[in-house]
C-alpha positions as CSV (number, residue, x, y, z in Angstrom):
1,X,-31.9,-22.6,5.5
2,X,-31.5,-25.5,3.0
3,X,-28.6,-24.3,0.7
4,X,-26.1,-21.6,1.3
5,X,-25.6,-19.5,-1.8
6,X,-22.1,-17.8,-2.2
7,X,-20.6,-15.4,-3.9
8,X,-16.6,-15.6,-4.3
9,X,-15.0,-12.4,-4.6
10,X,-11.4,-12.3,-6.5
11,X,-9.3,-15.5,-7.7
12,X,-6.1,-13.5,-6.6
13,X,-5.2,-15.4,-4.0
14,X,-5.0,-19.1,-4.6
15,X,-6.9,-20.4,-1.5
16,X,-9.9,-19.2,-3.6
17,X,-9.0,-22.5,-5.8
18,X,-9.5,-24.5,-2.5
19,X,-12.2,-23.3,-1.2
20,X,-14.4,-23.5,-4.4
21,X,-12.8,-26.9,-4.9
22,X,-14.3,-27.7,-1.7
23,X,-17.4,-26.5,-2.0
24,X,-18.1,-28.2,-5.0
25,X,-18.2,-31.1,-3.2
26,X,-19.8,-30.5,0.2
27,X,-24.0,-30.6,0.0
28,X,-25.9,-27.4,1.0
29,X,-23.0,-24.9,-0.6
30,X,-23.6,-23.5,-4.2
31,X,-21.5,-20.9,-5.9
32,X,-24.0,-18.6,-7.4
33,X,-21.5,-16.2,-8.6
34,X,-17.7,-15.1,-9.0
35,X,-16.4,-11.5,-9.7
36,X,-12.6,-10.7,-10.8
37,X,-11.5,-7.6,-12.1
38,X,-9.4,-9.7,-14.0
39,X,-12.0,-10.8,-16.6
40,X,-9.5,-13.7,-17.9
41,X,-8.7,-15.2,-14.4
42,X,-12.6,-14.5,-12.8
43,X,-14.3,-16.2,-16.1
44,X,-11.8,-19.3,-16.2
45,X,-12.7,-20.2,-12.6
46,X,-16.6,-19.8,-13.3
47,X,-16.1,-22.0,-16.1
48,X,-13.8,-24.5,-14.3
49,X,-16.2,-24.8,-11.2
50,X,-19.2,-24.2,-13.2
51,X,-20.4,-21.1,-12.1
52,X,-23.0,-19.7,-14.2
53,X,-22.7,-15.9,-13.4
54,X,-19.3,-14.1,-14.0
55,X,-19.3,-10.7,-12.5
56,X,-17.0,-8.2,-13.6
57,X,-17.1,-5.6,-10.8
58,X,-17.4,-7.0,-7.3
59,X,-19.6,-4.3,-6.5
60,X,-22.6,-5.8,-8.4
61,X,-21.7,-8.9,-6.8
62,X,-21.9,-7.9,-3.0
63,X,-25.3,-6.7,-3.8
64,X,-27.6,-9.7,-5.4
65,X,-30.3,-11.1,-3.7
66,X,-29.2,-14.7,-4.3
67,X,-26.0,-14.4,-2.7
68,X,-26.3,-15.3,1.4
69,X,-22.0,-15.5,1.8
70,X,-19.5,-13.3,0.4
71,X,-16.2,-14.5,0.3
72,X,-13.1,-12.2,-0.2
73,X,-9.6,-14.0,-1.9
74,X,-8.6,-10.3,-3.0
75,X,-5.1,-8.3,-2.6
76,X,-5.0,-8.2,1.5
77,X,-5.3,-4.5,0.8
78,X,-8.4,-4.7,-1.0
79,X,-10.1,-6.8,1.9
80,X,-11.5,-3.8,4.0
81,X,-13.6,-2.4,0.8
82,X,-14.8,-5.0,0.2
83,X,-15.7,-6.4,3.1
84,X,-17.6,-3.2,4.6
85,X,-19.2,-2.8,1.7
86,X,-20.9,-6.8,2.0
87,X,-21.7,-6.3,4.9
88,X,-23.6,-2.8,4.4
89,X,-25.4,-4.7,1.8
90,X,-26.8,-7.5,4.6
91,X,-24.2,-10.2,3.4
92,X,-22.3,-12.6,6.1
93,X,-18.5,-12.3,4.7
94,X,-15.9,-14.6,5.0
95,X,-12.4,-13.0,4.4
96,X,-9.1,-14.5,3.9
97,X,-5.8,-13.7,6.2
98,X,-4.1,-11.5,7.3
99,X,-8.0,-10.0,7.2
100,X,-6.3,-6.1,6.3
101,X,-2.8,-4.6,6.0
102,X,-3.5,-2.3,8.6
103,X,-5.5,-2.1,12.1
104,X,-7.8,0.8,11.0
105,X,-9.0,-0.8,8.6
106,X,-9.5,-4.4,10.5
107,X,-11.2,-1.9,12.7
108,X,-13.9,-0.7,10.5
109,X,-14.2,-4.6,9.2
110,X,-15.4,-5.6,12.5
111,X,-17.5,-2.7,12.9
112,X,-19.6,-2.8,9.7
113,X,-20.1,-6.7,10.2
114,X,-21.7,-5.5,14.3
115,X,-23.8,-2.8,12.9
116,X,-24.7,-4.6,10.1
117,X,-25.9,-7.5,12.4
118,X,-24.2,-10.3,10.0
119,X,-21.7,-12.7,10.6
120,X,-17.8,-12.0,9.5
121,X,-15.3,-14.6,9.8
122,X,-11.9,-14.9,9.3
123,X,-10.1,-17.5,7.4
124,X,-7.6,-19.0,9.8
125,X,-7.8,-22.3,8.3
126,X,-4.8,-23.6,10.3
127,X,-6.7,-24.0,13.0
128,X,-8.7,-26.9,11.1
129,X,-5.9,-29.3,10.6
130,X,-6.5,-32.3,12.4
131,X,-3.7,-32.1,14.6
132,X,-4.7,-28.5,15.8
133,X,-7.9,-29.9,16.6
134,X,-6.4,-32.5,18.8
135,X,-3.9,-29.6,20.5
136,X,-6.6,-27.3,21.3
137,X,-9.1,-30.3,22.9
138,X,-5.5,-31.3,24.8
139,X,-4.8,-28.1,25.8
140,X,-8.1,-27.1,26.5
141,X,-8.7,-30.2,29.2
142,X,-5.9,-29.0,31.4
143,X,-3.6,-31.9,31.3
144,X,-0.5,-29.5,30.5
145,X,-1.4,-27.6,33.8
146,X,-0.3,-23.8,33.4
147,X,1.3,-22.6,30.0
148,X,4.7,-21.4,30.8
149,X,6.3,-21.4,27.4
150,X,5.6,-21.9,23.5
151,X,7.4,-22.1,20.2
152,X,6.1,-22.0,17.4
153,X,7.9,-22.1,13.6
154,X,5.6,-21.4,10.6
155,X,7.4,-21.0,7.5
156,X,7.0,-21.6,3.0
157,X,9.9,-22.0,0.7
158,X,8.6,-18.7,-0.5
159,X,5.6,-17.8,-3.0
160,X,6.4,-18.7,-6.1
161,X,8.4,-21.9,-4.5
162,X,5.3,-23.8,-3.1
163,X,3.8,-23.0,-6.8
164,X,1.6,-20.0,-6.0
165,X,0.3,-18.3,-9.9
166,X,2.7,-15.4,-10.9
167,X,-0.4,-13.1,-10.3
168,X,-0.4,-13.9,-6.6
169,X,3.2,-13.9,-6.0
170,X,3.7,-10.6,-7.9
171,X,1.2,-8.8,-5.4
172,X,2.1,-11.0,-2.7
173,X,5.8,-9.6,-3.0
174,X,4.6,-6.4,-2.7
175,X,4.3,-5.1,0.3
176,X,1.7,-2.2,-0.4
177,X,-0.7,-5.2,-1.6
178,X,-0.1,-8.0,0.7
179,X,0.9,-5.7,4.1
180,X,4.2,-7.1,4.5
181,X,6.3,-10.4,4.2
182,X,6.8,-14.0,5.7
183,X,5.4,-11.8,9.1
184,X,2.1,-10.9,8.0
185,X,1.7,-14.0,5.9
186,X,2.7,-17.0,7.6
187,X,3.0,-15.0,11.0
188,X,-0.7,-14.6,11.1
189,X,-1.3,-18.4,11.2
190,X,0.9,-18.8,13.8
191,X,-0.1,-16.3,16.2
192,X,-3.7,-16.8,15.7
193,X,-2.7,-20.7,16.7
194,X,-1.1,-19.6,20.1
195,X,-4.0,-17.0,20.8
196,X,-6.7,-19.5,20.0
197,X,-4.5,-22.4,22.0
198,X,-2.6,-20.2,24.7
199,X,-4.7,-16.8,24.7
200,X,-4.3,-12.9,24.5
201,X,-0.8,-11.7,24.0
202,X,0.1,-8.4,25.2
203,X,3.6,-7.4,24.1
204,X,5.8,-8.7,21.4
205,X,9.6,-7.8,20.7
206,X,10.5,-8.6,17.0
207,X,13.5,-8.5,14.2
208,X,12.4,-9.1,10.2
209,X,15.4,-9.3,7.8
210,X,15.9,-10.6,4.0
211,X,18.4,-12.8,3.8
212,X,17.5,-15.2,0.5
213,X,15.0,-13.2,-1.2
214,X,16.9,-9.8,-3.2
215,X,14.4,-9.0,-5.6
216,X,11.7,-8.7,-2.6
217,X,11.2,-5.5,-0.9
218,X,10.1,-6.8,2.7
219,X,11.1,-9.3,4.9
220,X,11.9,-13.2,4.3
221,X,12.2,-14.4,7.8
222,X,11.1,-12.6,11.2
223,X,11.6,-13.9,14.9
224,X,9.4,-12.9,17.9
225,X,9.5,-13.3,21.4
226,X,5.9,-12.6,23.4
227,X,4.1,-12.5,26.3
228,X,1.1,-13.3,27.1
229,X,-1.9,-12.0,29.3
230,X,-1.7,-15.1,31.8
231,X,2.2,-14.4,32.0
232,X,4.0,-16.5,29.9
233,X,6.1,-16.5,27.1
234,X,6.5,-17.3,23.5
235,X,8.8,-17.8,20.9
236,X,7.5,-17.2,16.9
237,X,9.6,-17.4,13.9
238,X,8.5,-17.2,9.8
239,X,10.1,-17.6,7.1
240,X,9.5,-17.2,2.9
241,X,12.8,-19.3,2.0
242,X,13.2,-22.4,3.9
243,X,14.2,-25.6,2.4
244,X,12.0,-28.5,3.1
245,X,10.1,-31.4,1.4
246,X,6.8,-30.0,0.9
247,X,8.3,-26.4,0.8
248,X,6.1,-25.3,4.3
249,X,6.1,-26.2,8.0
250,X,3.9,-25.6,11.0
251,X,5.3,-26.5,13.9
252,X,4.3,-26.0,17.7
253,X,5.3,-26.8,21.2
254,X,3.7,-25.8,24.6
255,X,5.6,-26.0,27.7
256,X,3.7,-26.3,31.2
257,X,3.8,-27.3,34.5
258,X,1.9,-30.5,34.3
259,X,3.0,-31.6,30.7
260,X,4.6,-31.1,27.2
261,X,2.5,-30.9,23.5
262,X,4.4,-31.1,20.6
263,X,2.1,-30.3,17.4
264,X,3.6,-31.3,14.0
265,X,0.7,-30.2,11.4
266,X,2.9,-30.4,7.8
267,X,5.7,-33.0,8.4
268,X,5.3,-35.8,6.0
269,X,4.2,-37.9,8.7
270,X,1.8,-35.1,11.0
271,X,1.1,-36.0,14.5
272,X,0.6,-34.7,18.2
273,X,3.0,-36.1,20.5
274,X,2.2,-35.2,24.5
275,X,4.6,-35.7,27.8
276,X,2.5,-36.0,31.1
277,X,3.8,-35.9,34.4
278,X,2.7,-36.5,37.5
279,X,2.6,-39.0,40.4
280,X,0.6,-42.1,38.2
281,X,2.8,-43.7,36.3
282,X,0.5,-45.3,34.2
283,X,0.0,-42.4,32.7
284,X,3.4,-40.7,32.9
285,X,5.7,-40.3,29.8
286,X,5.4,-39.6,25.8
287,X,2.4,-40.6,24.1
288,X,0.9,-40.0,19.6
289,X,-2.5,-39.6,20.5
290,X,-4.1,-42.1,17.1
291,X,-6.2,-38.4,15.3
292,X,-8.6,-40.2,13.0
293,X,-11.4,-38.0,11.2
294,X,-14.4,-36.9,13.2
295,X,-17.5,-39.2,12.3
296,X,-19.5,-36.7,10.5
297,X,-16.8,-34.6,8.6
298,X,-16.4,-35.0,5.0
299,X,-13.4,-37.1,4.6
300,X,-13.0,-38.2,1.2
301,X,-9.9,-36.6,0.6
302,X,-8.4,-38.6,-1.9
303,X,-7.7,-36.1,-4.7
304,X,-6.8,-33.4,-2.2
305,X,-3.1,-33.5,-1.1
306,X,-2.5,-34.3,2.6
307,X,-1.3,-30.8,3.4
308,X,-4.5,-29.2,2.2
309,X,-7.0,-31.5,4.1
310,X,-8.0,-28.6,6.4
311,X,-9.5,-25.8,4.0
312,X,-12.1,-28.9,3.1
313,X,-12.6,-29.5,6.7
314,X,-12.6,-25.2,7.4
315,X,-15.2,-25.0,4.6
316,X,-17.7,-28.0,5.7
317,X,-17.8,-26.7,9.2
318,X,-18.3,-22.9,7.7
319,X,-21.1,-24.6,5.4
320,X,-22.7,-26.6,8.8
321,X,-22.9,-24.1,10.9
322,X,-24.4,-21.5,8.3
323,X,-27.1,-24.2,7.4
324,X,-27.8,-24.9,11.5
325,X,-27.7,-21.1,12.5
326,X,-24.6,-21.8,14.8
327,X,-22.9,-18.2,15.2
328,X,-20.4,-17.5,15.1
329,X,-19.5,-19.6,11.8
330,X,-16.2,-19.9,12.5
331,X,-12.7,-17.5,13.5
332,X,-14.2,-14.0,13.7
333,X,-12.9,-10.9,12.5
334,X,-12.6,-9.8,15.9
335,X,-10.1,-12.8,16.1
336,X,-8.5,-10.9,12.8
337,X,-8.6,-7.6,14.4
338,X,-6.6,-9.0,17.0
339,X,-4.5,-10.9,15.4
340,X,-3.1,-8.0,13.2
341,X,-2.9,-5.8,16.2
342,X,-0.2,-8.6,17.0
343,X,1.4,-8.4,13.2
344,X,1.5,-4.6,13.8
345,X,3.2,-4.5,17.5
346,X,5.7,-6.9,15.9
347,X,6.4,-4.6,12.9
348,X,6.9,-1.7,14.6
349,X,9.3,-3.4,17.1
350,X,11.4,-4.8,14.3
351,X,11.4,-0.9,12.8
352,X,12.7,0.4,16.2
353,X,15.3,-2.3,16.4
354,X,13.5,-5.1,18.8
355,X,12.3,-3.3,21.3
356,X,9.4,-4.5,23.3
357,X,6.1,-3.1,21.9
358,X,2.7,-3.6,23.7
359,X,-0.1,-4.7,21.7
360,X,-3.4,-2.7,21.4
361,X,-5.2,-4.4,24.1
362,X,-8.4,-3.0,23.8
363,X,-8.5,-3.1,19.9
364,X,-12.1,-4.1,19.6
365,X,-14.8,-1.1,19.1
366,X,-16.8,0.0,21.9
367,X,-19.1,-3.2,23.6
368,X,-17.4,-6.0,21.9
């Protein structure tokens, strides 16, 4: 394959904005066509990206024989349509997160994109900042020894506050539309970080309140304590009103028996700090791993703010490993699937008063 052609399903959600951006400017991608059933919002990004084709009804859309890659930036609640429906029409489909409000429906995701034989990813783009690159290839090498504890914080000054459109934060705040709050929002980055870093987690215990955000009917903020297959714990907290510089933080830390990881993806100044231990002390103590851009990733990221570096790296490793063949392309729905059977465990703990909750742990269909 020489080029991949897309086709970009809904502007409601804004990441749509960065992900065309981006593709715009990695070699080998080409929007071929955008659908919006919002004629006004779907033609202004066709024009402003220069996509010939606007399509008014995605379903037109999902079957064209130039498009290779449907992507979905719909209502969260919208996802499952159109993602099924893709993927019966032979399309690989990219979705954004959380990838459903509900586990049936992340259910039949995944099992349209296996029957359908294509590829289905999902969009956890926080696992492309630099620094969670560096965590995970830390992690991953054992220095840290066994996992005993994590904490994690993941958290926006709210919707409309980071300067989301009024379209997005209107179905955003609605919890029919977007599945939830600051849980199923910012909460699926975060506990997609510590599955993909730590691994399964099997029970969760969780409380969701609003405390800054009247006019919203969900939560603002929700706090989790977990536990993991291996054994260990971990603490998770979200929030929609926090008050920071750059109005969003993602913040990690991983406790184990060998070492300490600190991951710091949105300060102003975002880094990976690691404590070893052990008997050498040459190598004992604190040290900032130096994170400088893999050689062949596309790092001309002067007009893209520092805090949205990773959707370009997310999309030019998407775009790679659709061009080499290299499946899966990237976070699979099964990861989404799993991830929202987490969401899920968490919300019906909160609505029982914090109780623990086991999560579905064989949420996959039949010989996944």
């Amino acid at each position: 394959m020489n080029e991949v052609r897309i086709g970009m399903v809904s502007w409601a959600h804004v990441h749509a904005e960065f992900r065309a951006k981006a593709l715009a400017e990695i070699p080998g991608a080409r929007v071929v066509a955008i659908a919006d059933d919002d004629a006004a919002r779907g033609r202004a990004a066709a024009e402003r990206f220069g996509v010939a084709d606007f399509v008014p009804d995605w379903r037109h859309l999902v079957t064209r024989d130039d498009v290779d890659v449907v992507m979905v930036h719909s209502e969260n609640s919208r996802h499952a349509e159109q993602v099924i429906a893709a993927a019966e029409a032979g399309k690989h489909v990219f979705c954004e997160k959380p990838v459903a409000t509900t586990v049936a429906d992340a259910r039949a995701m995944v099992d349209a994109v296996r029957a359908a034989g294509v590829d289905g990813t999902a969009a956890f783009v926080s696992r492309f900042s630099k620094e969670a690159d560096r965590a995970k290839r830390i992690v991953d090498s054992g220095v840290l020894g066994q996992v005993l504890m994590t904490r994690s914080f993941i958290g926006l000054a709210g919707i409309a506050e980071i300067g989301c459109p009024p379209d997005m934060t209107a179905w955003m705040q609605d919890p029919a539309l977007g599945g939830g709050g600051a849980w199923i929002d910012e909460g699926s980055h975060g506990i997609d970080l510590l599955r993909w870093l730590v691994g399964d987690i099997t029970e969760v215990s969780a409380f969701t309140a609003n405390r800054a955000k009247p006019g919203f009917d969900g939560e603002d903020l929700a706090a989790a304590i977990l536990r993991y297959a291996s054994g260990g714990l971990g603490e998770i907290g979200t929030v929609w009103s926090m008050n920071a510089d750059i109005g969003m933080r993602n913040l990690l830390e991983i406790y184990g028996t060998d070492g300490t990881l600190s991951m710091r993806a949105t300060d102003p100044f975002p880094r990976v700090e690691v404590y070893r231990g052990g008997d050498d002390p040459l190598y004992r103590g604190w040290t900032t791993p130096h994170i400088e851009p893999d050689a062949a990733e596309p790092h001309d990221y002067g007009s893209w703010p520092p805090h949205t570096h990773h959707y370009k790296r997310e999309v030019a490793s998407y775009v790679h490993r659709v061009l080499t063949g290299q499946r899966p392309f990237g976070p699979t729905l099964e990861d989404g699937l799993a991830c929202l059977s987490v969401i899920a465990a968490g919300y019906a703990s909160a609505a029982a008063g914090g109780g623990a909750v086991a999560v579905d742990r064989d949420p996959l269909p039949a010989g996944a």
